[in-house]
N, C-alpha and C positions, 0 to 999 in steps of 0.2 A: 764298595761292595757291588758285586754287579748285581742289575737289576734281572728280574725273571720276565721270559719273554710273554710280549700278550696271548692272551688266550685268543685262541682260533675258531670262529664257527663252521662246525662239522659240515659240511656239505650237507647239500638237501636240506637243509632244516630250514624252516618256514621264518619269514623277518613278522615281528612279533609289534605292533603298535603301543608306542607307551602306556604305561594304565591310569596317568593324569587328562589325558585328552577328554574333551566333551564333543557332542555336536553343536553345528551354529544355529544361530537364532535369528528368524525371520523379522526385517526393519517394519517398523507398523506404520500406517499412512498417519498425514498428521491430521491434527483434531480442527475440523472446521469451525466453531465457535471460539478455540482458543488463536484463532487466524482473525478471526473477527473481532475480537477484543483489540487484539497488538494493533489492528488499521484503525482500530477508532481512535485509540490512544494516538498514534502517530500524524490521526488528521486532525485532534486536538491540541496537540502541538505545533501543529503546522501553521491554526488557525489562527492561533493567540497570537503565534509569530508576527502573520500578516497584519494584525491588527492594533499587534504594539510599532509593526510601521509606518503601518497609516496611522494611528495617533502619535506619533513622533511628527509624518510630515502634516499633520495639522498645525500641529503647537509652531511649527518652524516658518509656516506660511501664516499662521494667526500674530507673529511674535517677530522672527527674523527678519521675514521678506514682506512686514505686511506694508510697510512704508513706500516700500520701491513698488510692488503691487497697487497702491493706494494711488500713486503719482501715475503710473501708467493708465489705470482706468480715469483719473480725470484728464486726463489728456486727448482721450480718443472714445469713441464707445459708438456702437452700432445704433443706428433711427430708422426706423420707420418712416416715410415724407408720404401724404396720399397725395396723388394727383387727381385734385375735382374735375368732373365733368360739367362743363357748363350746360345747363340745362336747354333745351331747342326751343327755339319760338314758334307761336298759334296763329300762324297768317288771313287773311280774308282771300276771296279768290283771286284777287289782286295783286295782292301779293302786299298788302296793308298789314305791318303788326297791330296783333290785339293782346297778345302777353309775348313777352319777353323776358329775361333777366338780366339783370347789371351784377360787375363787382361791389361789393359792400363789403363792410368789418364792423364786427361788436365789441365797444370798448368793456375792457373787465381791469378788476384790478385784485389786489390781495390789503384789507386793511392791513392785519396783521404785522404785515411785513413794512406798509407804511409806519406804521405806531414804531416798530422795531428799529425802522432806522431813523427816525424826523424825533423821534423820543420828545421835549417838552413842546416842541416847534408843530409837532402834528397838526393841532386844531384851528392854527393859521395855517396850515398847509392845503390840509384837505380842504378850508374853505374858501382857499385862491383856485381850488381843481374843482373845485361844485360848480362856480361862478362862470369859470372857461367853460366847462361842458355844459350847462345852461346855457350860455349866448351861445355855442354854437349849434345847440341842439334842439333848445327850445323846451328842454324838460325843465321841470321842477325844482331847484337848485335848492331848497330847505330838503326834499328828497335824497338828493345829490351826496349832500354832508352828511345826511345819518347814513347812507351806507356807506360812506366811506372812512368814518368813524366807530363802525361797529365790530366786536367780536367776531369777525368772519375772516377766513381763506380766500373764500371767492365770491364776489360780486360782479352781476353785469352793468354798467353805467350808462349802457344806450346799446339799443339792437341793433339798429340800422344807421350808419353813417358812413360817409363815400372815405375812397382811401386817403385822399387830400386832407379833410377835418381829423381823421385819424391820424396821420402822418403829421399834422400839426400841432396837436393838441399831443402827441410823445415827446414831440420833442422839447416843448416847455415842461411836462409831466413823465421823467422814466415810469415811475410805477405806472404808470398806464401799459397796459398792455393791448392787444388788437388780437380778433380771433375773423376768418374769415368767414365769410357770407355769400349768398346770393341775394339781391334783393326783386323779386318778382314784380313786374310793370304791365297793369293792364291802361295803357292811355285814354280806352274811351269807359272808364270806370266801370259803370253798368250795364255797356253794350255787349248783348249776347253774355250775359254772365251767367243765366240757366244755362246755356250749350256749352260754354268754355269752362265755368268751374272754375277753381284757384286751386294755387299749391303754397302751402309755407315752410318756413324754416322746420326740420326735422333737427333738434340741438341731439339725440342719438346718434343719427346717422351721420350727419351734419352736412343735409343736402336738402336741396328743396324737394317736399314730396307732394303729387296731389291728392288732394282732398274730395272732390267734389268735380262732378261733370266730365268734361273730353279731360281735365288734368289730370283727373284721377285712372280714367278707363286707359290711356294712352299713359299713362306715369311711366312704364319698361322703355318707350320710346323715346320720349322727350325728352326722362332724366340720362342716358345712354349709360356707361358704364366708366366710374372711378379706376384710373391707374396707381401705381407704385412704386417709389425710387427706395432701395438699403441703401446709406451712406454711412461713412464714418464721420462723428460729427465731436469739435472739442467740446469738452466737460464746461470749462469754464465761459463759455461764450455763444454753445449751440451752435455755434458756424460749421459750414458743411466745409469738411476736408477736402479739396480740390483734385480732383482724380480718382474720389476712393468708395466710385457708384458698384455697388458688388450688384444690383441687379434694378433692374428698371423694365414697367409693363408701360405702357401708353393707356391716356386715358380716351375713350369711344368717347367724341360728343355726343351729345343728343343730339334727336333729327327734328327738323323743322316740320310742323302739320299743317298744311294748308285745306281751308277749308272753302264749300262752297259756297259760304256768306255773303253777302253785299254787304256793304259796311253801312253805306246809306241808306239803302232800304231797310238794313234791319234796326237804322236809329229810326224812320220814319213811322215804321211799323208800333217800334217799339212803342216810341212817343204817343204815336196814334189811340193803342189797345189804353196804353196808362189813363189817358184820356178819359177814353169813348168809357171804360171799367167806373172811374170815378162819376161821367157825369148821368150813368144809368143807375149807380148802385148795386153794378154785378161783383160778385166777390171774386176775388183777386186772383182763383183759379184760372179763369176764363185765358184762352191762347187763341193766336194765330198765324199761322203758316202760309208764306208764299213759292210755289216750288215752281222750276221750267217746266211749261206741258209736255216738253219730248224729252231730255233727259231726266224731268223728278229729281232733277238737283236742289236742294232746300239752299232758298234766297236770302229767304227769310225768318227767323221763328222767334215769337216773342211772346212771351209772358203775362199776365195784369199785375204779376210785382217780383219784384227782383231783390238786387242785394250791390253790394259793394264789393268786389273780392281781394279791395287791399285792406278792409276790413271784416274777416269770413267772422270774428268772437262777436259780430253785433248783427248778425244774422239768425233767421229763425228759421227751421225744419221747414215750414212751408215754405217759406222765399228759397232756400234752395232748392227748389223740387225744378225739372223742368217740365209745368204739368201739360205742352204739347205734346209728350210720349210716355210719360209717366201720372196720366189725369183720363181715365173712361168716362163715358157717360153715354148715355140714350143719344142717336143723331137725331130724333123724330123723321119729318118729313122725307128729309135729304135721302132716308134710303130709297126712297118711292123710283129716284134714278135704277138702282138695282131692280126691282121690279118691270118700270118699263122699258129697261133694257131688253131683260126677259122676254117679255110680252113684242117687242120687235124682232128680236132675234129666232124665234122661235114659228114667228107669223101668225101673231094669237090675234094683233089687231094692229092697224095703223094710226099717223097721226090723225087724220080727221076721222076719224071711226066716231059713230057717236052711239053713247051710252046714257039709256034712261037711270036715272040713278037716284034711287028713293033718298031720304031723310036719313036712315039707322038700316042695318043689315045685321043679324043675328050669325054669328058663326060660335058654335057649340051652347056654351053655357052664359057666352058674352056679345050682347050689344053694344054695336060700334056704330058711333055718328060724326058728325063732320063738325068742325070748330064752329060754325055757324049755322042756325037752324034753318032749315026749306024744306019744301015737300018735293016730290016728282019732278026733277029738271035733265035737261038735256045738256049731254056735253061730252063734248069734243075728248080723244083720249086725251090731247095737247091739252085742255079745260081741264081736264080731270088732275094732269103734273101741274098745270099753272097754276090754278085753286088750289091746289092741294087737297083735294074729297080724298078723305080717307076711306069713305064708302065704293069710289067708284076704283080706289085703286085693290080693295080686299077684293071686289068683281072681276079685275084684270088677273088681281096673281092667283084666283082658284080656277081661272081658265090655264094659269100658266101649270099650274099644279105643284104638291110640297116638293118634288122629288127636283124636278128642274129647277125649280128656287133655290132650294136648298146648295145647288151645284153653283146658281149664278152667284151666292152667295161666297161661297168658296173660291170663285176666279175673281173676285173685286178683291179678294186678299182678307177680308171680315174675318174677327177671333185668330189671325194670324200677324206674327211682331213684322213688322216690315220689314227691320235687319239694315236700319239705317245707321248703324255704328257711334249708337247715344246710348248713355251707360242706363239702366233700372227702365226701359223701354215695357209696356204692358202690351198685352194680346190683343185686349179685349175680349171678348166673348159673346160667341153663338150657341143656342144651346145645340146640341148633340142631335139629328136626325131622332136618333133612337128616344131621344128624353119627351119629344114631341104629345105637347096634351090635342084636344082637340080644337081648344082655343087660340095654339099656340102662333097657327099658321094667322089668326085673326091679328097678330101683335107685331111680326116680324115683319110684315110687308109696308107697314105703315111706321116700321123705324124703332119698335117698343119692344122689351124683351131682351135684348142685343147693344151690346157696349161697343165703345170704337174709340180711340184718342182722334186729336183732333189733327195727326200728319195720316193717320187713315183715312178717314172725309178725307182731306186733299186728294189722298189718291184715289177716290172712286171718279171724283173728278177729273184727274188724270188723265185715265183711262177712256173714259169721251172725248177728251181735244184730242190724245193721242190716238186717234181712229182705231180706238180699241183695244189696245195695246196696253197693260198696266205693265210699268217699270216701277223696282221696287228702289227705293225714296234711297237715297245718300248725302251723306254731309261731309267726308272727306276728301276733298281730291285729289292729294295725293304729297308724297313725304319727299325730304330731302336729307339725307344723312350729311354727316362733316367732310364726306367725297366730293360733296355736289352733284351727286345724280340724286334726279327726281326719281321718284318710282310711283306711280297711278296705280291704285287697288285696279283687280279684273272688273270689266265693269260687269253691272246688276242682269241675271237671265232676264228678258222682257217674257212676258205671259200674253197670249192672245187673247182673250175675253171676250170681244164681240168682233163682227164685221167691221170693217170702212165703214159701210154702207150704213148698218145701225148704229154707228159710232156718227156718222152725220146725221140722220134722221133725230137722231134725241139731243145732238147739239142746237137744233132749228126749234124742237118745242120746248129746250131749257131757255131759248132767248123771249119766250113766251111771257117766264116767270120773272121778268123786268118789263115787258111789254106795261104801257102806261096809257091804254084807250078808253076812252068812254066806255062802260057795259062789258070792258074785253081786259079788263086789265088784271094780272097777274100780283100773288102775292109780295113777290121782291124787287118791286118797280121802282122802290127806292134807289136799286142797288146801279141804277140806269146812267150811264155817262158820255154825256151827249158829243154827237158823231161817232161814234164808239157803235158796232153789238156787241152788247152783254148775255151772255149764257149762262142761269145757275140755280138753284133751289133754295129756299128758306126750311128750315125745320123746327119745330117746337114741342118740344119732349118735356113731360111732368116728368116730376122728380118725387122720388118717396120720400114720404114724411116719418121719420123714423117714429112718431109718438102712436103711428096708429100701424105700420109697417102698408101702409094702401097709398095709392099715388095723390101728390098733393096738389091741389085747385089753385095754389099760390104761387110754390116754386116752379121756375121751366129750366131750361137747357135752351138759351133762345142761338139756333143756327145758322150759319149761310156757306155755302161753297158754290165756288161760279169760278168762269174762265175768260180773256181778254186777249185780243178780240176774238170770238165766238166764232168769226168767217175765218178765222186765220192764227189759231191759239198760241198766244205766247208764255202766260203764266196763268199758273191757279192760284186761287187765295183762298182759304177756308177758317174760318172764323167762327169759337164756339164764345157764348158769352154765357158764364155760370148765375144763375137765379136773379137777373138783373129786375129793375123795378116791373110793374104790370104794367105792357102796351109795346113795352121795347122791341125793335127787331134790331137786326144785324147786320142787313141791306147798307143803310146810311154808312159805316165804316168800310164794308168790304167798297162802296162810290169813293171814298177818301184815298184807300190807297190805288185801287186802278186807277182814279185819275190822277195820282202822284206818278205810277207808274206808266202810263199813256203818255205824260209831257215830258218825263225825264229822258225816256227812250225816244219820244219824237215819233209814235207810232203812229203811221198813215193811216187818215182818218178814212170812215169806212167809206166804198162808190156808191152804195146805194144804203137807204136809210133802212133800218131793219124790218122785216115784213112783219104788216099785222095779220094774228093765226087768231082764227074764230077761237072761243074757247067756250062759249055759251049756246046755245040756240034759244032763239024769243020763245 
């Protein structure tokens, strides 16, 4: 049947859009929080992941490999090795050691581990190793066996013993062990041990450290600086693996200090002070100093008591003091130099000037009289420093006036540390211009009021042999590092203080004050050593009495500083003695060592005998 044909659209007629059709629909952005949810999830997933890997490879390295791991670290394992620095030695100017350090080893042990492996055999064991370390050490061998019998890790068996007794005593004894040392050597035991000080074993650091005096102020120097080796080292034996240094510093010795000591004059010294302290009864403060008159290089300095520094635990606070720099006190007389220094330098009077000089002189609220009573006498300025009148010198310094005083005061170096390179060094003390009472000027020219150690005195003396000139005092002369170059500190700025000129004039009337004539003789005439001129002042300063705070009738300050030879200065000695008995002077010892030091040196006796200088008028 045929089919009918399609139907046709009529021209012009419009095409007509289905009537199922919609419009489209706009994609929406996606939702920020639900973005942030799916990352969380996804990085706690991630987490857990990682962390059931790493607890898988724990378990496999705690379980599978921990065997072949276990055998590898005792095989081999990184050390630490220090390298000590041997500490420097404390030479004389000589070049004499006065400390030193040797190699040493401190035996230790571990009971424990004895008991652990000797099991019933131990307490004959330990006490065939008490026995050995006994006879070689000389300790106490019932000591010996309790600790090494005892509940302990770690014991030391002996501090100090050389590497030989060490090395011997391992090899009959494994459990012994050896730990290393320094052991510090001073050979003249208690020579100069106030200025040198000790150092001992630091078991922290495990280096000698010092304690006490130049060891201690110079400790950065002496001990230099510890090096470093990283090695690979076996487990079971501690031996260093041969080739497997990962890094290595060098250790800085220490540098040697040389000082300017005499060895033998400062035993002479020493011995001398020990002495002359014990057979006065002065207390054991008392020092003395001998320094060159042109360089103020310190000879000598010694103490009235001392110490041991291979034993510092049996020493006391006062024996280690060095109270030459670290001890003030009144100089009395001896400043009376400072005053007629003044009084020359300025042209207020000369040596034979003569001065009527009563009994007492009133200066403010205080009467000042002279050690000795008289009325109206005459005397010479030279009479006035020899005698020592405290009256006629309160007469010279209110010609010289406070203000010039007060300045000469200031160039002798007084109330200032000298900067002699000694640890805990004091000032002393002047009072202040400005503090000035009315009486004050009556106290300061006669010595009183004003403090000074007793390497100060030295150097007022100084500064007259040294034609005026004060050089400020030193005691190192100079280092040696592990190069072997010396190095010498810069030396000391000199100060000018007086003339030549009055730098001799008051060296002729201080020879005055050992002058020993009939009617003319001076207070330190003791101090006199024959063929010799001696040049020097005596001073004798009360001391306060704490019970009443006013000055006491009993105690003194008994002084001396003087110079040798006087025509031709080679050294000063100045010599304080603390509260020694009533009558003492200090003359007689400062004769002891210049005449030690006159013969030792072979010093050409003087041309002409020393002049006698009026010091009285009839």
């Amino acid at each position: 049947m045929p089919t009918a044909p399609p139907r046709l659209r009529s021209a012009g007629a419009a095409a007509r859009r289905p009537t199922s059709a919609r419009p489209a629909t706009p994609r929406r952005p996606p939702d920020p929080a639900a973005l942030a949810v799916r990352r969380l999830r996804i990085g706690r997933v991630l987490l857990v992941m990682v962390l059931a890997i790493a607890t898988l490879k724990l378990v496999v390295v705690q379980t599978v490999e921990a065997g072949e791991l276990r055998a590898a670290s005792q095989r081999q394992s990184t050390t630490n090795i220090r390298l000590p620095a041997e500490r420097g030695a404390v030479l004389d100017r000589a070049g004499e050691p006065l400390a030193f350090s040797v190699d040493a080893r401190a035996l230790v042990a571990n009971p424990r581990l004895i008991a652990r492996t000797r099991g019933p055999d131990t307490a004959r064991y330990a006490g065939e190793m008490a026995a050995a370390i006994a006879q070689a050490t000389g300790q106490d061998q019932a000591e010996l066996y309790n600790l090494l019998t005892s509940d302990r890790g770690y014991v030391v068996l002996a501090r100090l013993v050389t590497p030989d007794v060490a090395r011997a005593l391992q090899e009959r004894f494994p459990e012994i062990a050896d730990e290393r040392r320094e052991d510090r050597q001073y050979p003249g035991g208690t020579l100069a041990a106030n200025v040198i000080g000790a150092a001992t074993w630091n078991a922290d650091e495990r280096k000698l450290t010092g304690r006490v005096g130049l060891e201690s102020s110079q400790d950065n120097l002496l001990a230099g600086f510890e090096g470093l080796r990283v090695v690979d080292t076996a487990e079971d034996s501690n031996a260093v693996i041969p080739g497997s240094t990962r890094f290595e510093r060098a250790a800085v010795q220490g540098s040697d200090l040389q000082l300017t000591l005499d060895s033998d004059l400062q035993y002479t010294v020493q011995q001398a002070l020990v002495d002359y302290v014990q057979r006065t009864g002065a207390d054991p403060t008392s020092s003395a100093v001998v320094l060159d008159a042109h360089t103020a290089e310190v000879l000598a300095m010694a103490n009235g008591q001392t110490f041991d520094p291979r034993d510092l635990s049996a020493a006391s606070p006062d024996q280690l003091r060095n109270t030459a720099v670290q001890y003030t006190f009144e100089p009395g007389s001896v400043t009376k130099v400072v005053t007629m220094a003044a009084a020359l330098e300025y042209g207020i009077a000369g040596p034979t000037d003569v001065l009527t000089v009563p009994g007492s002189i009133r200066v403010a609220d205080r009467t000042i009289r002279d050690s000795w009573s008289h009325g109206t006498e005459q005397y010479t300025l030279t009479g006035v420093l020899a005698k020592s009148s405290n009256v006629g010198t309160i007469m010279t310094a209110q010609r010289v006036g406070e203000e010039r005083f007060a300045d000469m005061l200031a160039r002798f170096g007084l109330g200032q540390r000298t900067g002699v390179g000694l640890p805990g060094e004091e000032p002393g003390q002047v009072p202040p211009r400005s503090s000035w009472s009315g009486s004050t000027f009556g106290n300061l020219p006669i010595g009183q009021g004003l403090t000074v150690t007793t390497l100060q005195m030295a150097g007022m003396l100084q500064t007259v042999a040294n034609d005026g000139v004060r050089v400020p005092p030193r005691i190192v002369a100079g280092t040696t590092g592990a190069d072997g170059v010396q190095v010498a500190p810069p030396p000391p700025e000199p100060v000018r203080v007086i003339s030549p000129e009055t730098a001799a004039t008051l060296r002729t009337m201080l020879t005055a004050v050992t002058q020993d004539v009939r009617g003319q003789r001076g207070t330190g005439h003791q101090a006199a050593v024959p063929g010799y001129v001696v040049a020097g002042k005596t001073g004798t300063a009360q001391q306060v009495d704490p019970n009443c705070g006013c000055y006491s009738s009993q105690l003194h300050w008994i002084n001396f500083a003087g110079m040798l030879p006087a025509d031709n200065p080679r050294y000063v000695i100045a010599i304080m003695l603390d509260a020694p008995d009533p009558g003492t002077s200090a003359a007689p010892l400062f004769h002891d060592i210049a005449t030690y030091l006159a013969q030792r040196e072979r010093l050409p006796v003087s041309d002409q005998p020393p002049p006698v200088q009026t010091l009285q008028l009839p």
